[in-house]
C-alpha positions as CSV (number, residue, x, y, z in Angstrom):
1,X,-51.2,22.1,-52.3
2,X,-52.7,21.9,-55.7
3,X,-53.2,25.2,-57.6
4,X,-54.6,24.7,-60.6
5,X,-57.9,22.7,-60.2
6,X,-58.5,19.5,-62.6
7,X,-60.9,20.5,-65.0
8,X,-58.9,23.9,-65.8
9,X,-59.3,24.5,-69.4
10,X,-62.7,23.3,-69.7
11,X,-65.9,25.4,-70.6
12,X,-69.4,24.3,-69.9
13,X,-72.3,25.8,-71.1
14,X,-75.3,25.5,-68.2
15,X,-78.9,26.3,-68.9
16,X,-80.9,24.1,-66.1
17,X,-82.8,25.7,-63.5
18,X,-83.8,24.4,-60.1
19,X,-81.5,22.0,-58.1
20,X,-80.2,18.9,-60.6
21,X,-78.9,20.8,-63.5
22,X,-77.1,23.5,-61.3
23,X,-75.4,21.1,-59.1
24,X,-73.9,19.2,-62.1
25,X,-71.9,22.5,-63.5
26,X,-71.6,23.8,-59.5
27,X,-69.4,20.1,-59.6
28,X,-67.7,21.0,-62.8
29,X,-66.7,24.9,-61.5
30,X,-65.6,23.8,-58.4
31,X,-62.9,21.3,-59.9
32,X,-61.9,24.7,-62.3
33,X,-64.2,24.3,-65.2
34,X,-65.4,27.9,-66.5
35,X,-68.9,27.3,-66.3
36,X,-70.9,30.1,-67.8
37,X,-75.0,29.6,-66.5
38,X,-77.6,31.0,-69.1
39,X,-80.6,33.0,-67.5
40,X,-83.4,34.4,-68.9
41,X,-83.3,38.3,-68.4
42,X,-84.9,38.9,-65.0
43,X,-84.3,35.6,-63.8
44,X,-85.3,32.2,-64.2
45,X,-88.1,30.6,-61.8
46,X,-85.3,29.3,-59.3
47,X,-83.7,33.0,-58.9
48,X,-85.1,34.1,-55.8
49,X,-86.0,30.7,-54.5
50,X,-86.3,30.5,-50.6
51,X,-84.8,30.8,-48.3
52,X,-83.8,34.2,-48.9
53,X,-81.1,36.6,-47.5
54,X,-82.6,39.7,-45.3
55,X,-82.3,41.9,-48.4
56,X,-84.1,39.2,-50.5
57,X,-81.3,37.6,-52.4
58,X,-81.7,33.9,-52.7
59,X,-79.5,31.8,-50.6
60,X,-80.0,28.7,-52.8
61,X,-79.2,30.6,-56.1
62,X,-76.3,31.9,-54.6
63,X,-74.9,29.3,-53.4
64,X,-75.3,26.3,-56.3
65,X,-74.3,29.2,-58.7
66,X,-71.1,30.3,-57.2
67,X,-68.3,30.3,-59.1
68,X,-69.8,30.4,-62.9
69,X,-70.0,33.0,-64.9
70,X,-73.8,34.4,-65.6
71,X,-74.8,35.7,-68.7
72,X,-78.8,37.1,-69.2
73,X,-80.5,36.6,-72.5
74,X,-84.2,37.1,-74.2
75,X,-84.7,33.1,-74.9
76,X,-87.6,34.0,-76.3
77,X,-86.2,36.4,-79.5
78,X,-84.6,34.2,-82.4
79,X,-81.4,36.8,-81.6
80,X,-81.5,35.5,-78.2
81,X,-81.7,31.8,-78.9
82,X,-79.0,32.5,-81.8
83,X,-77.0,33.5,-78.7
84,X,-77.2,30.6,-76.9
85,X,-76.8,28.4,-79.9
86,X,-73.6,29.8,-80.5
87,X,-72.4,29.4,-76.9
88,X,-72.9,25.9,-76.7
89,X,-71.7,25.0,-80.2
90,X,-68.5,27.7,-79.9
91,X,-65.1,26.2,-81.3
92,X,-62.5,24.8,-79.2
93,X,-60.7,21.6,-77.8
94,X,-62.4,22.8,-74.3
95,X,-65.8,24.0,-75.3
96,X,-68.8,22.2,-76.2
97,X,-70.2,20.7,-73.4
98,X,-74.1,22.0,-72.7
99,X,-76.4,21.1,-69.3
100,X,-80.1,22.1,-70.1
101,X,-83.1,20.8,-68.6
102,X,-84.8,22.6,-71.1
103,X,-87.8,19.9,-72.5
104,X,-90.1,20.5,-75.4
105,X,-87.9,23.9,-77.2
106,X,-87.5,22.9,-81.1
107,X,-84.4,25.6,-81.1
108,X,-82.9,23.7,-78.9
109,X,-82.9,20.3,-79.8
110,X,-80.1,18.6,-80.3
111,X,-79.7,17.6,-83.7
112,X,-79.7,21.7,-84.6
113,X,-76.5,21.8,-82.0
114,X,-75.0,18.6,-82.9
115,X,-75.3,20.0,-87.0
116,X,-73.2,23.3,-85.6
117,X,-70.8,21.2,-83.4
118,X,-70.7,17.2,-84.3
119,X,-68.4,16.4,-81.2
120,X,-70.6,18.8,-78.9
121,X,-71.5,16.8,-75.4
122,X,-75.4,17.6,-74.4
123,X,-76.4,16.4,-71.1
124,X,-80.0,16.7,-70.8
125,X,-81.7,16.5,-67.2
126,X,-85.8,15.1,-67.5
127,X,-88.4,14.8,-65.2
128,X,-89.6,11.5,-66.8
129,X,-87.8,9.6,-69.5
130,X,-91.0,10.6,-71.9
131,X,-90.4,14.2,-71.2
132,X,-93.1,14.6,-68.4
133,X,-92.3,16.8,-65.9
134,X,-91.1,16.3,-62.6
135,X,-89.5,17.2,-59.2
136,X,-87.9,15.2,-57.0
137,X,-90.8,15.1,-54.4
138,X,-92.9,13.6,-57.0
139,X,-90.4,11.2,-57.9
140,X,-89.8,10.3,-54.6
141,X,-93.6,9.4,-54.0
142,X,-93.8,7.3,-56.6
143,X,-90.2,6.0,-56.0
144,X,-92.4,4.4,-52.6
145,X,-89.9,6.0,-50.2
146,X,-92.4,8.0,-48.4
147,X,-94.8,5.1,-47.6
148,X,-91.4,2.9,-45.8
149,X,-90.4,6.2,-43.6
150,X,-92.1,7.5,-40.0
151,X,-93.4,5.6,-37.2
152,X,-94.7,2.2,-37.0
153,X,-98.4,3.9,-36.0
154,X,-98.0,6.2,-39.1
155,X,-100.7,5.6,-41.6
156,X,-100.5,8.2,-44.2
157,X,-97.1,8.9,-46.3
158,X,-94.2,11.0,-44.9
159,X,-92.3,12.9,-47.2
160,X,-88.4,14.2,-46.6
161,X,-87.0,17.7,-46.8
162,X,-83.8,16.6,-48.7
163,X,-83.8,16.9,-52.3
164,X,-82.2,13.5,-52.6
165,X,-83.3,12.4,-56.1
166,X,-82.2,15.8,-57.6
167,X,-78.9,16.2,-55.5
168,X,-77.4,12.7,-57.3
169,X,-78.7,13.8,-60.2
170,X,-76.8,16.3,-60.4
171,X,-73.5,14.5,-59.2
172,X,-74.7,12.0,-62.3
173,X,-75.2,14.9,-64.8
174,X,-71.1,16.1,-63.8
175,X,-70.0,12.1,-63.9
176,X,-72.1,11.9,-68.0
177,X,-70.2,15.0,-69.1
178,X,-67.0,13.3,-67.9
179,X,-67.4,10.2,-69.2
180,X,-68.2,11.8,-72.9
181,X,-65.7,14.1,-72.4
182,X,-63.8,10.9,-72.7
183,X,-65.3,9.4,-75.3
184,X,-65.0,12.2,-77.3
185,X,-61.0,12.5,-76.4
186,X,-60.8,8.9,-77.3
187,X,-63.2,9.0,-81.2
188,X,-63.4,12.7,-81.4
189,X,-67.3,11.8,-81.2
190,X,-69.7,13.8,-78.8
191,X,-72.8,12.8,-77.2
192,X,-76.0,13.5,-76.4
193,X,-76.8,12.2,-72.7
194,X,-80.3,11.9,-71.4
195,X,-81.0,11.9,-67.7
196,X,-84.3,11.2,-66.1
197,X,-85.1,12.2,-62.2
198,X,-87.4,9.4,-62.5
199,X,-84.4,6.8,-63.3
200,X,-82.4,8.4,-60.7
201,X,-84.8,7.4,-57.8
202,X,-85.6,4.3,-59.6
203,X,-82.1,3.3,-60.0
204,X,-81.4,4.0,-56.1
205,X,-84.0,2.3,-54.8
206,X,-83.5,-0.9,-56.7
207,X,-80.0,-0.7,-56.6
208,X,-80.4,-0.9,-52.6
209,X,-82.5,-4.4,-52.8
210,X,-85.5,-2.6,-52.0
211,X,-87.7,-3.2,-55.0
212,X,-86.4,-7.1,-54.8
213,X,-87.3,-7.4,-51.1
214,X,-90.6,-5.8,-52.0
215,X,-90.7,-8.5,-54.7
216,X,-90.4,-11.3,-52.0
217,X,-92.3,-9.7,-49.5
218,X,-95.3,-9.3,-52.0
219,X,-95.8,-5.9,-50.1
220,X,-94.1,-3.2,-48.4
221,X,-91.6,-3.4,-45.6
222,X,-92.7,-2.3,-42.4
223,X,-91.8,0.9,-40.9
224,X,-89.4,1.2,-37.8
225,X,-89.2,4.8,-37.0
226,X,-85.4,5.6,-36.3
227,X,-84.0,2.4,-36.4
228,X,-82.3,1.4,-38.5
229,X,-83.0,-1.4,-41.3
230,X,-81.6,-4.5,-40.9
231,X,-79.5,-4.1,-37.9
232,X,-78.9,-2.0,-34.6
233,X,-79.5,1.2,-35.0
234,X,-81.9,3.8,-32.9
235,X,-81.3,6.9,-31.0
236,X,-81.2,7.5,-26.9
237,X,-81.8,10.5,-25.0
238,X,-79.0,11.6,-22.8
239,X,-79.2,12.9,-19.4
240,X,-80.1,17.1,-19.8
241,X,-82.4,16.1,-23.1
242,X,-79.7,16.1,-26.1
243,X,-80.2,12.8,-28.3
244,X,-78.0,10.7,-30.0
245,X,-77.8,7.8,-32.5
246,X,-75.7,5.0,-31.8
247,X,-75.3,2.3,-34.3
248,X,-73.7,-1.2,-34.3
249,X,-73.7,-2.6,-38.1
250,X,-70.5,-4.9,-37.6
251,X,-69.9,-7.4,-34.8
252,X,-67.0,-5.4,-33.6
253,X,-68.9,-2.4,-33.0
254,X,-71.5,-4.4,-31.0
255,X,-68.2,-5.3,-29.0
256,X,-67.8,-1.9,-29.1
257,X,-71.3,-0.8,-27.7
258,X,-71.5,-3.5,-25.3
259,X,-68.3,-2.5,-23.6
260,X,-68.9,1.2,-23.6
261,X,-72.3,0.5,-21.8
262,X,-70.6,-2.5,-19.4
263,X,-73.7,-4.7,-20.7
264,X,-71.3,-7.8,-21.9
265,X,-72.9,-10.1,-19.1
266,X,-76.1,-8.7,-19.7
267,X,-76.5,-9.6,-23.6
268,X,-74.7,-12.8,-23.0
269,X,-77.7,-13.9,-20.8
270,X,-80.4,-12.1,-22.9
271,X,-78.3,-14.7,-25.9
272,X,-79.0,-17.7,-23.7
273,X,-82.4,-17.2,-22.7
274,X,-83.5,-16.5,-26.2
275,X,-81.5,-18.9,-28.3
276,X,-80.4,-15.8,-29.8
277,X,-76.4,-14.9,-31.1
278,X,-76.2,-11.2,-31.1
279,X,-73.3,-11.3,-33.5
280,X,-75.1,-11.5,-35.8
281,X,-77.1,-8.3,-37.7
282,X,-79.7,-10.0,-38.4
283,X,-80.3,-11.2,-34.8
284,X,-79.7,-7.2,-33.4
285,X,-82.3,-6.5,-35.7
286,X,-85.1,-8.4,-34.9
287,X,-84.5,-8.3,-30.9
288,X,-83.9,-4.3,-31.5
289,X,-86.5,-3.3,-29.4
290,X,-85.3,-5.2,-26.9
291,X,-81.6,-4.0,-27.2
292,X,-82.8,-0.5,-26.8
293,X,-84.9,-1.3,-23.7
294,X,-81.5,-2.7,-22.1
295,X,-79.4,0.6,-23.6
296,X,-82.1,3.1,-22.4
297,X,-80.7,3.4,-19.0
298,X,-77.5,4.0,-19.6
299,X,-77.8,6.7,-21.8
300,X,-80.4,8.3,-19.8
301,X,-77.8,8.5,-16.2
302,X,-75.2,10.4,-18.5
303,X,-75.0,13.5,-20.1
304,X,-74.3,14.2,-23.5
305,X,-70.1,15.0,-22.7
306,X,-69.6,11.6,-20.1
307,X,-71.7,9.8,-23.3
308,X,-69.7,10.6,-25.9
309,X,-66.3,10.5,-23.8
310,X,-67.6,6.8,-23.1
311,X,-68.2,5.9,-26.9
312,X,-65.2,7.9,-28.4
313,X,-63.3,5.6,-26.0
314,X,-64.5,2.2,-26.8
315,X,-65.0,3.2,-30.6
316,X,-68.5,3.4,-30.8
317,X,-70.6,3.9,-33.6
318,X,-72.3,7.1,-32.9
319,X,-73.4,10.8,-33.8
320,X,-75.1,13.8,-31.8
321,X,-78.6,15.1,-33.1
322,X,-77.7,18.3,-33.9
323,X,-79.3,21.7,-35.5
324,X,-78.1,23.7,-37.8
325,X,-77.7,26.5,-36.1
326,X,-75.0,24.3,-34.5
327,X,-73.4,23.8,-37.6
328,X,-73.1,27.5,-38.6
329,X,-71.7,28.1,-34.9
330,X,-69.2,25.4,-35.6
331,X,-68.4,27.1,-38.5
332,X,-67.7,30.6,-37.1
333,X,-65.6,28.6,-34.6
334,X,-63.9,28.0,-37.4
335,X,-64.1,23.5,-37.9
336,X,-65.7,22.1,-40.9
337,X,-63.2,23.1,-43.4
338,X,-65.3,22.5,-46.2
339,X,-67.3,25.3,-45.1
340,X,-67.1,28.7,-46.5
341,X,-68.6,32.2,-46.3
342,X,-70.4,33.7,-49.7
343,X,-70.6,37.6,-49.7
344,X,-73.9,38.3,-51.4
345,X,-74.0,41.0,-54.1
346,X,-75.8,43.3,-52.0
347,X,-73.5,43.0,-49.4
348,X,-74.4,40.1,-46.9
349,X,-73.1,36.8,-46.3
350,X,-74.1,33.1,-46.7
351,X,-73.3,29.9,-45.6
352,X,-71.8,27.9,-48.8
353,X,-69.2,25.1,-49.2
354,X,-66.6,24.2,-51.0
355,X,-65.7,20.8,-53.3
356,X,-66.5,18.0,-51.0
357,X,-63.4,16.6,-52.6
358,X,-59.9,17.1,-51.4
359,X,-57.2,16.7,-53.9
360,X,-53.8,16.8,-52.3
361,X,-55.9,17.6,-49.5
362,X,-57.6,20.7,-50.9
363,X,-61.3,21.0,-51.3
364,X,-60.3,24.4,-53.1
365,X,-62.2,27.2,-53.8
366,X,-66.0,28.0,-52.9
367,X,-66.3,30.3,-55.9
368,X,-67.3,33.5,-56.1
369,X,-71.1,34.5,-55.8
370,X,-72.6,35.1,-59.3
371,X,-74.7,37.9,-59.8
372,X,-77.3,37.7,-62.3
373,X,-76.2,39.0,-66.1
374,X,-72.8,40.4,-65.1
375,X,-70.7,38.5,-67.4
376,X,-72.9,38.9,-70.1
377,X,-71.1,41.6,-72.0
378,X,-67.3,39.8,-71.5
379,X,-68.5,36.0,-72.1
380,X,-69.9,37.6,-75.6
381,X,-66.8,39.4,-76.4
382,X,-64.7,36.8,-75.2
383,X,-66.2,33.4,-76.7
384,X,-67.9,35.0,-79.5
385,X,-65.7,37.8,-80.5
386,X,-68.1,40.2,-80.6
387,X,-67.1,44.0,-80.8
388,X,-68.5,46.4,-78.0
389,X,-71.1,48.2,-81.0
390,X,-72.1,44.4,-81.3
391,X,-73.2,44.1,-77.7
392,X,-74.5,47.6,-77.4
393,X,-77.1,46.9,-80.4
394,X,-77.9,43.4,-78.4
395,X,-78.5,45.7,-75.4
396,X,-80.8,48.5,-77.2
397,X,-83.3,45.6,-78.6
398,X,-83.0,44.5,-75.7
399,X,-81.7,40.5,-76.4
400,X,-79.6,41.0,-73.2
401,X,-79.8,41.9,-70.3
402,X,-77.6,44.4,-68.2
403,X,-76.5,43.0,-64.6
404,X,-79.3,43.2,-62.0
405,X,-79.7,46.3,-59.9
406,X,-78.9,45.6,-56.4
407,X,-81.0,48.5,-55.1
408,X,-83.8,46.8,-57.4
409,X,-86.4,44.7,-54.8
410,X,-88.2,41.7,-56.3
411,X,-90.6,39.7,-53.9
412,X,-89.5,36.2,-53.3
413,X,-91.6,33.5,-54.8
């Protein structure tokens, strides 16, 4: 089992708020970079972003924070934006590296860090590439994904819970400070990297053929509810009401599905009387409805254990609609090893994960939960030296910020 995580020795500056910017140095800590995450005193505007723990603790900050180090400063005071400047542009082979999603603050441009530190790496995270702002739901309405999802009888657009956009951007923003930490091991040069929410969707959705078929379609593609585009794909409804999605992409999982279902005579005279060979994708697709008709009963005469005892056997294609309530029962069951427990600062617990990635089969830690300002006084001391009367003066005027109060209650916004 590995012990020391890859990116030991490496020190990240983070001052992004919200879900992109976070997620890139939540990637970075979790592979052992010490990431320390810059807040304003009080809190940034993602702090206590729902949902929120009984006690009012934000599960979302907790858990995309875990396992950096949180230091509060006045960003507003030229001492406290001194601060900052110094933390991104400190010396060392390992330090650096700065996230911001900070648009449109002169003191933090990047020509004054790049004059402190000409090697420093400075990933940037924009709404728009022209410094507009934006979120990944706006993004994601004008990236025309909301108008191809939802029912066939759907008129208006249907949006998606999952921050999509932001998540990749994110994973993007930790792949730029790699590559330029690589660079910069190579020339010694640093960079400044400039990502756009808006080129993330656009680069997904075009990257998946969709703006081309829209292209050739002169239009948009229709919608198709839950099946899948392209191929077989839809859920059924067990016996007892639990749902599942089945899905048959290659030709051997249609084998697959036919034999599970004993319907290898029936699709082999469906393929006759329609001139159709269900081998091919294409063909599953456009007779889908059809397919689904045949499947229904099946499904439907079974209940959710005899269905997927069936599939699992055959090799199916196939998944159960779940909750996530499920998952978290799972988890205190004790499967999903990726999954990990977060105890909150005031005491409670969240739901959190660890590293997706598994080197030598270990997704390592989950990280500890970060508490607003606590490392304030030993990131000072420790990357910038500074003595203890140093840090006291920073706290009388008030340029820092002392840890937050746990008995303190803030209303959630």
């Amino acid at each position: 089992m590995t012990t020391t995580r890859p990116l030991a020795g490496l020190h990240v500056v983070e001052c992004a708020s919200f879900v992109a910017g976070p997620t890139g140095g939540l990637t970075l800590a979790q592979l052992g970079a010490d990431v320390i995450r810059v807040d304003p005193i009080g809190g940034g505007s993602d702090h206590l972003r729902w949902p929120v723990a009984p006690g009012g603790e934000s599960y979302y900050w907790a858990s995309l924070n875990k396992g950096k180090r949180s230091v509060t400063v006045d960003m507003r005071s030229r001492e406290g934006q001194e601060l900052v400047l110094a933390l991104a542009t400190a010396s060392g082979t390992g330090r650096g590296v700065l996230i911001d999603n900070v648009v449109g603050r002169p003191w933090l441009a990047h020509e004054r860090l790049a004059a402190r530190r000409p090697d420093l790496i400075h990933v940037r995270v924009q709404g728009h590439p022209d410094g507009r702002p934006a979120v990944d739901y706006t993004v994601n309405a004008e990236a025309g994904v909301p108008s191809i999802t939802g029912g066939e009888d759907h008129a208006g657009p249907v949006n998606h819970v999952l921050p999509a956009w932001d998540l990749i951007a994110g994973l993007s923003v930790a792949t730029g400070v790699l590559a330029a930490l690589q660079q910069r091991a190579r020339t010694g040069e640093g960079a400044f990297v400039e990502l756009a929410l808006s080129d993330v969707a656009l680069a997904g959705v075009a990257n998946l053929g969709w703006l081309s078929e829209a292209a050739d379609r002169g239009g948009e593609r229709p919608r198709h509810g839950n099946h899948v585009y392209g191929s077989f794909g839809v859920d059924f409804a067990c016996r007892g009401g639990s749902r599942v999605m089945v899905v048959a992409l290659t030709e051997g999982q249609w084998r697959a599905l036919q034999s599970a279902t004993g319907t290898v005579e029936v699709f082999q005279a469906l393929e006759k009387a329609l001139r159709a060979d269900l081998r091919d994708e294409t063909e599953r697709y456009r007779l889908r409805e059809t397919i689904a008709a045949i499947l229904r009963p099946w499904f439907a005469a079974r209940d959710l254990d005899e269905v997927g005892k069936e599939l699992d056997a055959a090799r199916v294609l196939w998944g159960r609609y779940r909750g996530m309530a499920d998952l978290v029962a799972d988890h205190r069951a004790g499967a999903h090893r990726v999954l990990a427990d977060l105890t909150l600062p005031r005491g409670g617990s969240a739901v959190t994960a660890r590293s997706p990635l598994r080197f030598d089969g270990d997704h390592g830690p989950a990280g500890e939960c970060a508490e607003l300002g606590r490392d304030t006084e030993a990131v000072l001391a420790e990357v910038l030296g500074l003595t203890a009367a140093e840090i006291g003066g920073l706290h009388d005027r008030r340029v820092i910020g002392p840890p937050a109060d746990p008995n303190t209650e803030r209303k959630a916004r």
